[in-house]
C-alpha positions in Angstrom: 12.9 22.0 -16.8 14.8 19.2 -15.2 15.4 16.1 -17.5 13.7 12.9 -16.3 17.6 11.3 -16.2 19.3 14.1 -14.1 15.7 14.4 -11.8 16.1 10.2 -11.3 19.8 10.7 -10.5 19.4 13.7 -7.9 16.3 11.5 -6.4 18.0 8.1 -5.9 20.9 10.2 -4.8 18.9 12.1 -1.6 19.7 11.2 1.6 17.4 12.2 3.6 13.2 12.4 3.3 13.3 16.1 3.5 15.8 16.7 0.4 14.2 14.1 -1.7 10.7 16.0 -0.8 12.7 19.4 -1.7 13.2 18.2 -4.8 10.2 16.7 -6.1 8.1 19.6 -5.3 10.3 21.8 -6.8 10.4 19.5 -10.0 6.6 18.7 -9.7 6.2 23.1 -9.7 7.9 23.1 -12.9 5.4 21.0 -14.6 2.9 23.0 -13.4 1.8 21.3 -10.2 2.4 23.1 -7.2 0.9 21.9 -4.2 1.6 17.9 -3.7 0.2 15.3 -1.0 1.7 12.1 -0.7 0.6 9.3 1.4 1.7 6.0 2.4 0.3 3.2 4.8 1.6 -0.2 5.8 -1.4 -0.7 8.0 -4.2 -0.8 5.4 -7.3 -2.8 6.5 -10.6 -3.1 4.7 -12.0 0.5 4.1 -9.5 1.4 7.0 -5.8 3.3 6.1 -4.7 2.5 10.1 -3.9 5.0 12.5 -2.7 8.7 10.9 0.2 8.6 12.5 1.8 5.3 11.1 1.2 7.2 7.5 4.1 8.7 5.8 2.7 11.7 4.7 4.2 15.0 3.0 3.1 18.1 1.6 3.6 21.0 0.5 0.1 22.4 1.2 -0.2 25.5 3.4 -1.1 24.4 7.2 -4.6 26.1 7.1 -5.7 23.8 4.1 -4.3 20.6 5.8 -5.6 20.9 9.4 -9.0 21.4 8.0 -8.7 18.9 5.4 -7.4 16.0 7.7 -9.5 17.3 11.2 -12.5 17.9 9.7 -12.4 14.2 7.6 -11.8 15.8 4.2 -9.0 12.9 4.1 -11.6 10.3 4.4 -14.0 11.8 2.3 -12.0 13.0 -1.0 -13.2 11.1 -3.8 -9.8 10.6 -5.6 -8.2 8.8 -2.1 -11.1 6.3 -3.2 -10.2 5.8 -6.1 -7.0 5.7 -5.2 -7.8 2.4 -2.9 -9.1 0.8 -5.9 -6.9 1.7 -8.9 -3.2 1.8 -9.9 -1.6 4.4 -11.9 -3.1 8.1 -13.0 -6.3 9.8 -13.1 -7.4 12.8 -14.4 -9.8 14.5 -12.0 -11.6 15.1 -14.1 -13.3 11.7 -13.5 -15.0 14.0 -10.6 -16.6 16.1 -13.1 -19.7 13.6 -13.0 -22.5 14.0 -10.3 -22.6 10.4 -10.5 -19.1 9.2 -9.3 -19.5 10.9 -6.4 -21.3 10.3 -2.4 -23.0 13.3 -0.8 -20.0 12.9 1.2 -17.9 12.8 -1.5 -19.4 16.5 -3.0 -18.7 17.6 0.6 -15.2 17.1 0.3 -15.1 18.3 -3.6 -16.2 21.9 -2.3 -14.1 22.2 0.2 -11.5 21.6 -2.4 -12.9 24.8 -4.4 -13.3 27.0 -1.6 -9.8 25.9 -1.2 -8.4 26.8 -5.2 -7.9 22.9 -5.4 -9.7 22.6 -8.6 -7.4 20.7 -11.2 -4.8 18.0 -11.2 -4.1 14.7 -11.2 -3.7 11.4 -8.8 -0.9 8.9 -8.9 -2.3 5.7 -7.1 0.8 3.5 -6.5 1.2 -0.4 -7.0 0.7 -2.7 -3.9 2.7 -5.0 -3.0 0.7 -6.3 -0.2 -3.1 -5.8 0.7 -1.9 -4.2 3.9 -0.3 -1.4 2.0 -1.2 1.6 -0.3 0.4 4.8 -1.3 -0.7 7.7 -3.5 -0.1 11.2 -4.2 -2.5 13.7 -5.4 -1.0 16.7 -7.6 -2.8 20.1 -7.3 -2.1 22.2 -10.8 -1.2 26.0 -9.6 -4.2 28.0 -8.8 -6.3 29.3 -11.9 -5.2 26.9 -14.4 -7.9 24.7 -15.6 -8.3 20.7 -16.1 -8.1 21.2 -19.9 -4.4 23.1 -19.2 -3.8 20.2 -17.1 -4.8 17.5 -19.3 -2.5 19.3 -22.3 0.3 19.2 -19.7 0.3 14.8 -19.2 -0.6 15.1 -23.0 3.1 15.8 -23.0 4.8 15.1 -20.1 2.4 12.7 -18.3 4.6 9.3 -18.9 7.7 11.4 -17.5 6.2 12.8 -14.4 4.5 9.2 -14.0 8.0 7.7 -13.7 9.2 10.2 -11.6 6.5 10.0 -8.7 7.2 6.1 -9.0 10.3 6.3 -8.5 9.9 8.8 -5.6 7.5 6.6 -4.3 10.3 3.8 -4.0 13.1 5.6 -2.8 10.3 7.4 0.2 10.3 3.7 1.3 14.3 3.2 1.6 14.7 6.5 4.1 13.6 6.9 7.8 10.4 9.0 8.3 8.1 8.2 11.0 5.8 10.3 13.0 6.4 8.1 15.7 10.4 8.7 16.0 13.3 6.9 18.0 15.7 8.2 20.3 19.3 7.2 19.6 19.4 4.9 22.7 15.8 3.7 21.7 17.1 2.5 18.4 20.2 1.3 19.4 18.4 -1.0 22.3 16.1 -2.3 19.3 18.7 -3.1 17.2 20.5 -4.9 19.8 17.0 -7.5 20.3 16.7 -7.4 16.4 20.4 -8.9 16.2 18.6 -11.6 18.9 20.7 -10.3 22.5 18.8 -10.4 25.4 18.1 -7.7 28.0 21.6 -9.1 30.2 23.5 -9.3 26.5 22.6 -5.9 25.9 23.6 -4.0 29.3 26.9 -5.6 29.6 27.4 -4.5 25.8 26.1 -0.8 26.7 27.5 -1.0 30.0 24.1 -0.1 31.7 22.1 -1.8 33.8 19.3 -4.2 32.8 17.0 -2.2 34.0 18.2 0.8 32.0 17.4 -1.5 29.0 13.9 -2.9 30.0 13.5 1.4 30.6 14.3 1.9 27.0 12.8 -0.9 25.4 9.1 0.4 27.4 10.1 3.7 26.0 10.7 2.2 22.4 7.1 0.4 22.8 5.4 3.7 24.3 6.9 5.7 21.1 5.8 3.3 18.6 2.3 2.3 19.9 2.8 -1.4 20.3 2.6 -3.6 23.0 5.5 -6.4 23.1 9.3 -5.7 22.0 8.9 -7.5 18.7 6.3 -5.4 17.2 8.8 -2.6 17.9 11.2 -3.8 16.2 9.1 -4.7 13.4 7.6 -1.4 13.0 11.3 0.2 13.8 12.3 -1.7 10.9 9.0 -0.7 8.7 9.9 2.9 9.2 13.6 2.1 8.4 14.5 3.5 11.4 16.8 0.0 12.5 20.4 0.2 11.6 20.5 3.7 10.0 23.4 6.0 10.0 22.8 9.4 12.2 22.8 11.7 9.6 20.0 10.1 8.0 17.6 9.5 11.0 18.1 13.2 12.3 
């Protein structure tokens, strides 16, 4: 098993999303938890997590399991994701063992879970640091063990593996991942405005036309789901897509 300061040195080390997601799920399987699902928003609102495709999301779930459990509302419905909302730090699922923390809906979603051999585990709900953001991940123990298995696992390790979702949790937020993603011109038309040039500034600096620009820039906006040339580059910049080196946006 990977210690906790040679897992921490490999993770703030990765430089990309997909290695650093490579490695916690291969750490997270050591410790017994298998099958991971990690969510971030940045466009939290009320009982609202904003539009799916401004989360980060990752997992190592097969596709069957997630394309029911987000297209049928599963995601909406799982009682853990509320809890989630409303608490920082672990939980034992256990907590869903009682009837009477749970919605009907709630149940729903519960049995889909064991149809699905997601039975036992644990949820990480991450600290906000705004009441437009949240982030969590929910860690599915391998099929057939059982919640007390699970609970004698954090018994031991549960401060460790604590740490080490944290701290994945941070680093997620320093690397480029969107589902909404740039082209190199895109971004580099973006950066351009975020460093304050106008449309004229930037074609004689790219040698293209102004009209080439304003072409990229609607592109940029059409991409990113926004409607003026500021929110781009403010959700450009969310999803740390602005002033990244290549190998680390591909």
């Amino acid at each position: 098993m990977t210690s906790l300061t040679s897992y921490l040195d490999a993770l703030t080390n990765a430089p990309t999303t997909q290695a650093l997601w490579a490695l916690h799920t291969e750490t997270m399987a050591d410790y017994g938890f298998d099958r991971l699902i990690y969510g971030f928003t940045r466009y939290r609102s009320g009982a609202s997590l904003g539009d799916p495709q401004d989360w980060v999301l990752l997992t190592n779930h097969g596709d069957a399991y997630m394309e029911r459990f987000l297209s049928h509302g599963h995601v909406y419905r799982a009682p853990m994701i509320r809890w989630a909302l409303n608490n920082t730090g672990p939980c034992s699922w256990r907590w869903m063992a009682d009837p009477d923390n749970l919605t009907d809906d709630e149940k729903t979603a519960v049995a889909f879970n064991v149809s699905q051999n997601v039975t036992a585990g644990y949820t990480i709900s991450f600290l906000s640091v705004s009441e437009r953001t949240k982030g969590a991940i929910a860690l599915t123990a391998k099929s057939g063990m059982t919640q007390d298995e699970v609970e004698a696992i954090w018994e031991e390790h549960g401060a460790d593996i604590t740490v080490m979702n944290n701290v994945m949790h941070l680093k997620i937020q320093t690397l480029p991942y969107s589902q909404r993603n740039l082209t190199s011109r895109q971004r580099e038309v973006l950066q351009w405005v975020g460093d304050g040039k106008t449309t004229q500034d930037i074609a004689i600096l790219l040698n293209l036309t102004p009209a080439t620009i304003e072409k990229h820039l609607r592109l940029a906006r059409e991409a990113l789901d926004v409607e003026t040339t500021a929110q781009a580059v403010l959700k450009a910049a969310f999803y740390n897509q602005m002033f990244v080196l290549d190998s680390a946006a591909a």
